[in-house]
Backbone as a ProteinNet text record, in pm:
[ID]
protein_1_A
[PRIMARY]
XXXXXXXXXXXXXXXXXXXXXXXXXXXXXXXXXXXXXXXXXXXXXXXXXXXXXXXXXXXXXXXXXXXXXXXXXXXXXXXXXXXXXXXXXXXXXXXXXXXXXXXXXXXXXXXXXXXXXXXXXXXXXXXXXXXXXXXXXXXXXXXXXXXXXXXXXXXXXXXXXXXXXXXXXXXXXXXX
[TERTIARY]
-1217.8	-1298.7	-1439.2	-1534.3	-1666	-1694.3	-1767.9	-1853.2	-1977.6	-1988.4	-2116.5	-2176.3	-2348.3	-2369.1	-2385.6	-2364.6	-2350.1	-2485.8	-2549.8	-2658.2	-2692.2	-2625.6	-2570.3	-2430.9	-2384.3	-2253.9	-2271.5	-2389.5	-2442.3	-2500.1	-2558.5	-2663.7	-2586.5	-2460.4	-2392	-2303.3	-2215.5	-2149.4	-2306.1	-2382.2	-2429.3	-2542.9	-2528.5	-2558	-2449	-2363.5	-2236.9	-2157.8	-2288.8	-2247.7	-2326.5	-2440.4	-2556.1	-2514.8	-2446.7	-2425	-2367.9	-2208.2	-2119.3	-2179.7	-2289.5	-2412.3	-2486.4	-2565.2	-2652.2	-2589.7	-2473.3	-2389.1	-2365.8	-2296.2	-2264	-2431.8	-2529.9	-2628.8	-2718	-2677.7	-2754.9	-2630.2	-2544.8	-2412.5	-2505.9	-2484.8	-2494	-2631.3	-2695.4	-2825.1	-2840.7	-2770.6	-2765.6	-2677.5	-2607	-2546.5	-2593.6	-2710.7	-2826.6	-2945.5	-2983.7	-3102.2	-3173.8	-3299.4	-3398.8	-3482.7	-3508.4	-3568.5	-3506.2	-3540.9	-3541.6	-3382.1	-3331.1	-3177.7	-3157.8	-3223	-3189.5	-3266	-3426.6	-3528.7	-3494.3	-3425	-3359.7	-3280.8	-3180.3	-3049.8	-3132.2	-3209.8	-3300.6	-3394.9	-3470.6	-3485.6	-3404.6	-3295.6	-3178	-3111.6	-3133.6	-3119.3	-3201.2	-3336.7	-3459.4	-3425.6	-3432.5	-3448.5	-3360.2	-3227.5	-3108.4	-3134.1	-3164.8	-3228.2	-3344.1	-3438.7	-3576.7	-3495.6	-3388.8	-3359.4	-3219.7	-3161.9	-3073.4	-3199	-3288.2	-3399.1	-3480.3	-3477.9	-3523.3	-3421	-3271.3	-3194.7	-3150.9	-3177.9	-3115.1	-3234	-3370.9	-3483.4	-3459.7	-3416.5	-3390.1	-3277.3	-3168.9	-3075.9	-3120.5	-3172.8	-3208.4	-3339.5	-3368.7	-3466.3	-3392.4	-3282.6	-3201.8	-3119.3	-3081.2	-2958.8	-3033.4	-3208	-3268.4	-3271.3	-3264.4	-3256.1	-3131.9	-3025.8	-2915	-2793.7	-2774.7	-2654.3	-2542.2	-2493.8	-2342.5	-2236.9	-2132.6	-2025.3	-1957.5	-1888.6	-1852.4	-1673.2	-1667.5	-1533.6	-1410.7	-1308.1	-1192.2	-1122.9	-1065.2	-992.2	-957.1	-911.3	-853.8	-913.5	-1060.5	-1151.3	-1172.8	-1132.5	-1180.2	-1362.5	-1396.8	-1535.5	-1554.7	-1422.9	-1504.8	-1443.2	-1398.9	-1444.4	-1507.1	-1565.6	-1661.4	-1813	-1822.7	-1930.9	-1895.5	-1806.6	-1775.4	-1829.2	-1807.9	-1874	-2032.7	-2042.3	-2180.6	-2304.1	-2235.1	-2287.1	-2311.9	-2158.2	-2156.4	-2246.5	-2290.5	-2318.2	-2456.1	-2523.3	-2681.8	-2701	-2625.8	-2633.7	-2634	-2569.8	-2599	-2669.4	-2701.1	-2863.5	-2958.8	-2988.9	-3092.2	-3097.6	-2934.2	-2917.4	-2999.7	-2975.7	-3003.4	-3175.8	-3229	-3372.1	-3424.9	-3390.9	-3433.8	-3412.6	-3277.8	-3250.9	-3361.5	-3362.6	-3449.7	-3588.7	-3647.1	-3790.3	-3774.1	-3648.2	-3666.7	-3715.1	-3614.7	-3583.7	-3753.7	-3821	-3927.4	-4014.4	-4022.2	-4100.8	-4072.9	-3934.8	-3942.6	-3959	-3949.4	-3966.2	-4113.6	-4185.3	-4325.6	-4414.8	-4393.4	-4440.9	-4525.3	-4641	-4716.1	-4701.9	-4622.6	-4656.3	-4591.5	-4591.4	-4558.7	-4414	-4360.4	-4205.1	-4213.9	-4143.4	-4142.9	-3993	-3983.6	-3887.7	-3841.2	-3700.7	-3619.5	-3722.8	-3839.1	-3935.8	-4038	-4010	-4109.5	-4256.9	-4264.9	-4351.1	-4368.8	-4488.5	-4442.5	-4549.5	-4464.5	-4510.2	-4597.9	-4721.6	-4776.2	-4722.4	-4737.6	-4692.9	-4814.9	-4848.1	-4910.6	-4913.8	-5096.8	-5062.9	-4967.8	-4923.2	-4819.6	-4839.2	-4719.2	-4692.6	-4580.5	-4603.6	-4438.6	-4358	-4419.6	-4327.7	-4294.4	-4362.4	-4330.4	-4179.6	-4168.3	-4064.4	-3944.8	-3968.6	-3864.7	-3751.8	-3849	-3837.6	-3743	-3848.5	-3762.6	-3604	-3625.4	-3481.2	-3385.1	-3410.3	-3287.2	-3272.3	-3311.3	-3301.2	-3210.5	-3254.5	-3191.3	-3036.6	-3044.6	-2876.6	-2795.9	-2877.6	-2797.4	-2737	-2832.5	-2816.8	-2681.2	-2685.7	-2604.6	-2446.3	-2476.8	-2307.6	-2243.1	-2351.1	-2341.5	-2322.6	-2366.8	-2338.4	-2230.5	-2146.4	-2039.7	-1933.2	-1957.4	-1873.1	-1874.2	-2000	-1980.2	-1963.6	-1956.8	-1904.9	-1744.4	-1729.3	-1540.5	-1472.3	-1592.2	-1569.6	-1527.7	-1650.3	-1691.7	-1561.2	-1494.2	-1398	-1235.5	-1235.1	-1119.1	-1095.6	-1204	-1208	-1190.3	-1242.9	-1223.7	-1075.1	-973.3	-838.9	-783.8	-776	-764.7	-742	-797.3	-848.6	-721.4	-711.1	-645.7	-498.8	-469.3	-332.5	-296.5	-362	-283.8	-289.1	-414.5	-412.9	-402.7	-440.7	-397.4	-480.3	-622.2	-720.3	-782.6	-793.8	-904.6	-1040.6	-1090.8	-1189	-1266.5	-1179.2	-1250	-1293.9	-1224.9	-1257.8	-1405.9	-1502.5	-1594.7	-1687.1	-1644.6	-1797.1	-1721.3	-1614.3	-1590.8	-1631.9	-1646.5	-1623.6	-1491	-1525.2	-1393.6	-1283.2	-1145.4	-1059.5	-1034.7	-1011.1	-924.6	-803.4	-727.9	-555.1	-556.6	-381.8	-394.6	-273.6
2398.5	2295.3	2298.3	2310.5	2295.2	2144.5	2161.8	2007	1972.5	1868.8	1828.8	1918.4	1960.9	1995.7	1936.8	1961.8	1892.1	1791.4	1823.5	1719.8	1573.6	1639.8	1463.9	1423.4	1473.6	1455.4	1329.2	1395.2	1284.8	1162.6	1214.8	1170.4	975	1025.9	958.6	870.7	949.4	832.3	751.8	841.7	698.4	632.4	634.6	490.4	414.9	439.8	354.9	319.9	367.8	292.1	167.5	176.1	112.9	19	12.7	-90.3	-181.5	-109.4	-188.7	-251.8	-206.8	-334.2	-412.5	-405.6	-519.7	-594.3	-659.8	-790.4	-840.6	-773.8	-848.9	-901.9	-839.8	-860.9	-1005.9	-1018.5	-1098.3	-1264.5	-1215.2	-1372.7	-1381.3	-1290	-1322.7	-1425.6	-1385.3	-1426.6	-1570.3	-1614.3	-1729.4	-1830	-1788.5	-1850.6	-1904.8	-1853.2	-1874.3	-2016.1	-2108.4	-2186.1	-2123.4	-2145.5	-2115.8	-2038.5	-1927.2	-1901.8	-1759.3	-1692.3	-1495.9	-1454	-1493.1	-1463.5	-1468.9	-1547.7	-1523.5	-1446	-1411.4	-1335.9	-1147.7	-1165.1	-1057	-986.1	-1058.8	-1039.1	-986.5	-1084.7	-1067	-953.9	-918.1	-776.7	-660.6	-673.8	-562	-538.5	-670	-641.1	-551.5	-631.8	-556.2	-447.4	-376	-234.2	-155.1	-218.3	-107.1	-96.2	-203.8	-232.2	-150	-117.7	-48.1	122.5	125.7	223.8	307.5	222.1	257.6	308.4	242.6	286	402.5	439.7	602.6	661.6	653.2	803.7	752.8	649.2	655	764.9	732.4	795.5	989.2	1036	1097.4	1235.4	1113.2	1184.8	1185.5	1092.9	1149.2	1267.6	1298.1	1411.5	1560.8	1493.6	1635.8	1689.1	1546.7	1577.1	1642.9	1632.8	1656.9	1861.3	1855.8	2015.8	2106.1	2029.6	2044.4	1990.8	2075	1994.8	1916.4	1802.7	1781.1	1866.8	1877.2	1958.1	1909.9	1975.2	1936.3	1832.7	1746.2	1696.3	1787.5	1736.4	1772.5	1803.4	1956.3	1964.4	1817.9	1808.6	1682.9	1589.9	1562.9	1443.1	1410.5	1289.8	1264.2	1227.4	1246.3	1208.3	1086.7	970.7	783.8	819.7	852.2	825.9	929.5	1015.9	1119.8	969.8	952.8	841.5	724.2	660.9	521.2	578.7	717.5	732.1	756.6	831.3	873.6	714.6	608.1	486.9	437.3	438.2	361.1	386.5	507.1	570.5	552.5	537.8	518.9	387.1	295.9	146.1	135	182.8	188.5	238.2	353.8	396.4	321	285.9	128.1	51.2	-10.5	-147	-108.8	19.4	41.8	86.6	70.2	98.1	-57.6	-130.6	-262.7	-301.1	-368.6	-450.7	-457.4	-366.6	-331.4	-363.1	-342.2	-417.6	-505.6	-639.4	-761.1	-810.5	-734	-795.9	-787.8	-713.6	-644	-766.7	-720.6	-914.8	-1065.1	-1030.8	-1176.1	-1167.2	-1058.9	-1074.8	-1054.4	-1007	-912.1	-1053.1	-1139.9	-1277.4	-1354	-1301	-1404.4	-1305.9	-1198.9	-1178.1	-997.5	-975.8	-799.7	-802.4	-649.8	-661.7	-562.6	-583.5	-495.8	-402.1	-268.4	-197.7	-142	-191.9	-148.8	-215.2	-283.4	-299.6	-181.3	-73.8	18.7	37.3	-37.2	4.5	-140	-162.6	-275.9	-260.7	-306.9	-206.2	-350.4	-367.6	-437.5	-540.3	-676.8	-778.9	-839.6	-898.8	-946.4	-1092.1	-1093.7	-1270.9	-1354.1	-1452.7	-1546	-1558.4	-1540.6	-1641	-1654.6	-1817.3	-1905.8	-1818.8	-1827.8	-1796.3	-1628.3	-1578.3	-1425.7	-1386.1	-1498.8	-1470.5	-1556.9	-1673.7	-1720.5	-1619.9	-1595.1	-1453.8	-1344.2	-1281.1	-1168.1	-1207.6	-1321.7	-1369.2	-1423.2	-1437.1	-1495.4	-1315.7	-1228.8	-1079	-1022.1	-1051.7	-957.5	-1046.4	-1210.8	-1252.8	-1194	-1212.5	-1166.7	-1010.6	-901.5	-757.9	-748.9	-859.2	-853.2	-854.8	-939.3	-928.2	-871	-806.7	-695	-572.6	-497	-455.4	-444.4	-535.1	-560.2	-543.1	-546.2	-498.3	-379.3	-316.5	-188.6	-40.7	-161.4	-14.9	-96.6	-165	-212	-113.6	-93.6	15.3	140.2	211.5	328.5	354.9	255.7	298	226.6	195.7	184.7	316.3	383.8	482.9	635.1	605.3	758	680	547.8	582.1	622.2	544.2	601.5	784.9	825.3	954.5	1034.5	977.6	1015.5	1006.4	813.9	808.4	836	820.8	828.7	968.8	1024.9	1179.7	1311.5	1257	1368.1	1447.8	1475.2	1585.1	1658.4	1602.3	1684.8	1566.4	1512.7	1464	1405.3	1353.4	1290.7	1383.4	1499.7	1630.3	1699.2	1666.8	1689.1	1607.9	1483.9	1415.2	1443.6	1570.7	1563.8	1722.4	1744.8	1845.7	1949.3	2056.1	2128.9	2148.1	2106.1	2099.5	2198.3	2247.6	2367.2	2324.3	2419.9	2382.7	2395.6	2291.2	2209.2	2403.5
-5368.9	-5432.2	-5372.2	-5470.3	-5421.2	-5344.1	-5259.3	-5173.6	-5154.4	-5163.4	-5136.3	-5013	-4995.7	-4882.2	-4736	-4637.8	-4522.7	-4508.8	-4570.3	-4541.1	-4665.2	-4769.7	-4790.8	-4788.8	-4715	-4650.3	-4548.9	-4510.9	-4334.3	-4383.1	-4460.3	-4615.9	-4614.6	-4648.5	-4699.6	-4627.4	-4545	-4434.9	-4351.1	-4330.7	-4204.8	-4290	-4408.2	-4543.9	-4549.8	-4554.2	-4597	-4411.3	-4315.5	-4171.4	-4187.7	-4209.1	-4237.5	-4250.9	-4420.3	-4509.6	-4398.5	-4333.3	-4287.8	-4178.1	-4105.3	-4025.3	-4070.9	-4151.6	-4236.4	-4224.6	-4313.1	-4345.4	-4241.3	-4131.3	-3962.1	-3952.1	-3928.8	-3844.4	-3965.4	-4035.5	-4094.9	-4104.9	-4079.9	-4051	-3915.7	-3843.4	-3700.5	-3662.3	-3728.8	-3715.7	-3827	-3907.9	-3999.4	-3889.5	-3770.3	-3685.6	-3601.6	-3560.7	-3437.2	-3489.3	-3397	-3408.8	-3431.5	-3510.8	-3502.8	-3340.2	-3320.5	-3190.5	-3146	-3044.8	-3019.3	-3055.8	-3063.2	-3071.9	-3224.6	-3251.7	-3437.9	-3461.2	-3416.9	-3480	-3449.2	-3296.9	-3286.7	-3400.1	-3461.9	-3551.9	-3688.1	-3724.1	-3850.1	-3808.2	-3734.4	-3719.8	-3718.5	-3642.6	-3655.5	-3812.9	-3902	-4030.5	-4101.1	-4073.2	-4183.9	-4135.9	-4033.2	-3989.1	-4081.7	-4053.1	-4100.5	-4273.8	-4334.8	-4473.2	-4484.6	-4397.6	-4430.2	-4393.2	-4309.2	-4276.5	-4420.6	-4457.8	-4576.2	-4700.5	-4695.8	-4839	-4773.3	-4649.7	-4609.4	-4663.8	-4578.4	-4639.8	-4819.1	-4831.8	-4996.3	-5074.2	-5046.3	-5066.6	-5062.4	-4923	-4896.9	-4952.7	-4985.2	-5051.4	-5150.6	-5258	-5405.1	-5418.8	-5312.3	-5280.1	-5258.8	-5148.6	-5155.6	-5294	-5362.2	-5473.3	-5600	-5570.9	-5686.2	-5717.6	-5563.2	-5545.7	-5485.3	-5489	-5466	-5552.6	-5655.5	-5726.3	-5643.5	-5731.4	-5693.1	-5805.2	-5625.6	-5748.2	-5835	-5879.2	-6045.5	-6008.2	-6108.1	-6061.8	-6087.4	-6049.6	-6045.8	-6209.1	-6220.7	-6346.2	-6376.6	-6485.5	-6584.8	-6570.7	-6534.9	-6527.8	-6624	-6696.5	-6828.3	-6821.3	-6964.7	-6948.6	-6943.3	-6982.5	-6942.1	-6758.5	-6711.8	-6565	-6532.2	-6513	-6491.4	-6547.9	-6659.9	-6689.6	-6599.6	-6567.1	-6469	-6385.5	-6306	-6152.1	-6183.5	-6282.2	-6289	-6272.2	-6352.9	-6386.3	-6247.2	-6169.4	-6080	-5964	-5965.7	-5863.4	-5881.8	-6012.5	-6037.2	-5988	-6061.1	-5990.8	-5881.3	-5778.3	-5661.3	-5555.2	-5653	-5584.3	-5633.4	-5731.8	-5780.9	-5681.2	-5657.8	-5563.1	-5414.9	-5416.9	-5283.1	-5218	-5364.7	-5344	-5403.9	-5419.3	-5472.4	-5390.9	-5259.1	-5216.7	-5060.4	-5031.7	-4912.6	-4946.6	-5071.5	-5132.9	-5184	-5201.3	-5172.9	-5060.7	-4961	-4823.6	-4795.5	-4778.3	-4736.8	-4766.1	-4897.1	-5004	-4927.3	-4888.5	-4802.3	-4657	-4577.7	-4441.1	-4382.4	-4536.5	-4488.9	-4545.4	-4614.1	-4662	-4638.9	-4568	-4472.5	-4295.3	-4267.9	-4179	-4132.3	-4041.2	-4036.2	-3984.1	-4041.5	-4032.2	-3944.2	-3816.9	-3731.2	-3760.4	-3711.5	-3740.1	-3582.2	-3621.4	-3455.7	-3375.8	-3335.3	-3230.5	-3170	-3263.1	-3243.5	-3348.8	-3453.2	-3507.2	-3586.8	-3634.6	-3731.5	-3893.3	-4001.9	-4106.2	-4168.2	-4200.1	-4273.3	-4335.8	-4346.1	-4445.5	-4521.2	-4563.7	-4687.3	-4685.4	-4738	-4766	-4832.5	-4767	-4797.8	-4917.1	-5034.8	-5166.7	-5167.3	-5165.1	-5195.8	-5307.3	-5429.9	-5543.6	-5545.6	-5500.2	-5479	-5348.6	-5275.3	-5162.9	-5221.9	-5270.6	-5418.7	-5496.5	-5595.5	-5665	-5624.6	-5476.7	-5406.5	-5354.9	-5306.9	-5242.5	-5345.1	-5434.7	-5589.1	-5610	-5599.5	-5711.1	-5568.4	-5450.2	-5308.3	-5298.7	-5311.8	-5327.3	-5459.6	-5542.5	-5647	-5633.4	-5606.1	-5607.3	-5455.5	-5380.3	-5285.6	-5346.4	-5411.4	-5526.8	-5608.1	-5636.8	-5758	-5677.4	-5567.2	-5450.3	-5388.1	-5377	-5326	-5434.7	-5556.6	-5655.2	-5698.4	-5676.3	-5705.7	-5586.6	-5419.8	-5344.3	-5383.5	-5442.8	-5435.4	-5563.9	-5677.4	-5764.5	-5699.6	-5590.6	-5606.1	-5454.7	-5410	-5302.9	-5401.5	-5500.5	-5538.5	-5646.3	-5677.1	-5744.3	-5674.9	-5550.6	-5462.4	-5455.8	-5384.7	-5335.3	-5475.3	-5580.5	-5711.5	-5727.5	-5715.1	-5681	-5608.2	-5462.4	-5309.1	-5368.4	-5372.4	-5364.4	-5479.3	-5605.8	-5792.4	-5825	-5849.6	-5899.2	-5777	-5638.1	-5576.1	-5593.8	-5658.4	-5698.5	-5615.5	-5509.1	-5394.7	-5432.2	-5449.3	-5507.9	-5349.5	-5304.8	-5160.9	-5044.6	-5065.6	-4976.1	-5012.2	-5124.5	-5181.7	-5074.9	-5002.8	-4934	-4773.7	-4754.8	-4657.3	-4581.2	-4456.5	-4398.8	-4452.4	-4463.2	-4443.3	-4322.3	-4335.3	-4236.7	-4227.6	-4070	-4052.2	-3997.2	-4079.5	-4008	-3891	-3884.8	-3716.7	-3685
[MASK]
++++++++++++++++++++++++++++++++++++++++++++++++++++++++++++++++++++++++++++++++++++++++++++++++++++++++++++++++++++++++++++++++++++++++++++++++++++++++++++++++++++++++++++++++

């Protein structure tokens, strides 16, 4: 079975590490008073958020010059189209949600990244950080339904058809 190449292989798990930090680091920080311990948390968010819209960026750079391989014999074309769909939506989600966040953290002042650099913010508008933050909760839900798609569809895949399909975003095993 053909595979993805190793570099959106990497591409790919440490986006979908990412993901699984954002959500902790932004409870964590809705937990905290006001003051360095929350501003900490909310930085460790933006970052990983400014940092998921590099490699999402990234990979659609590599995928542009690197095919993906082809699915598995007996793929019908409505799920061959469900993944194809699902998978655009979520590269959307994943280049929108990080330029909400951005819209609201950059709002009136500069968003620092990891504490090494800090990237420009913009004069304050109320209704513009409004806006950004109704489209970044919402895309958060829609998000969450569609990696619940795109991982009930790879076990789909694993435990129902048995295809090889998940060995495509994996390394090749060598026997034990």
């Amino acid at each position: 079975m053909l595979r993805y190449t190793g570099i959106a292989q990497a591409l790919h798990w440490l986006t979908a590490a990412a993901l699984c930090l954002l959500l902790p680091f932004v409870w964590v920080a809705e937990n905290f008073p006001p003051g360095p311990v929350r501003v900490f948390w909310y930085m460790a968010h933006e970052s990983m958020g400014i940092s998921v819209w590099l490699m999402v960026l990234m990979r659609l750079t590599w995928r542009w010059r690197h095919r993906a391989p082809g699915y598995p014999a007996g793929t019908g074309r409505v799920a061959e189209g469900l993944a194809r769909l699902t998978h655009g939506l979520l590269y959307g989600l994943l280049l929108v949600m990080p330029v909400t966040g951005y819209l609201m953290a950059g709002n009136g002042q500069d968003v620092p990244f990891f504490r090494v650099l800090n990237l420009p913010g913009f004069p304050h508008q109320e209704a513009l950080g409004i806006a950004a933050d109704s489209v970044h909760v919402w895309c958060q839900f829609a998000l969450y339904g569609l990696i619940a798609l795109h991982v009930a569809g790879t076990v789909w895949h694993v435990a129902v058809r048995r295809d090889g399909l998940l060995e495509r975003m994996l390394p090749p095993q060598r026997p034990l």
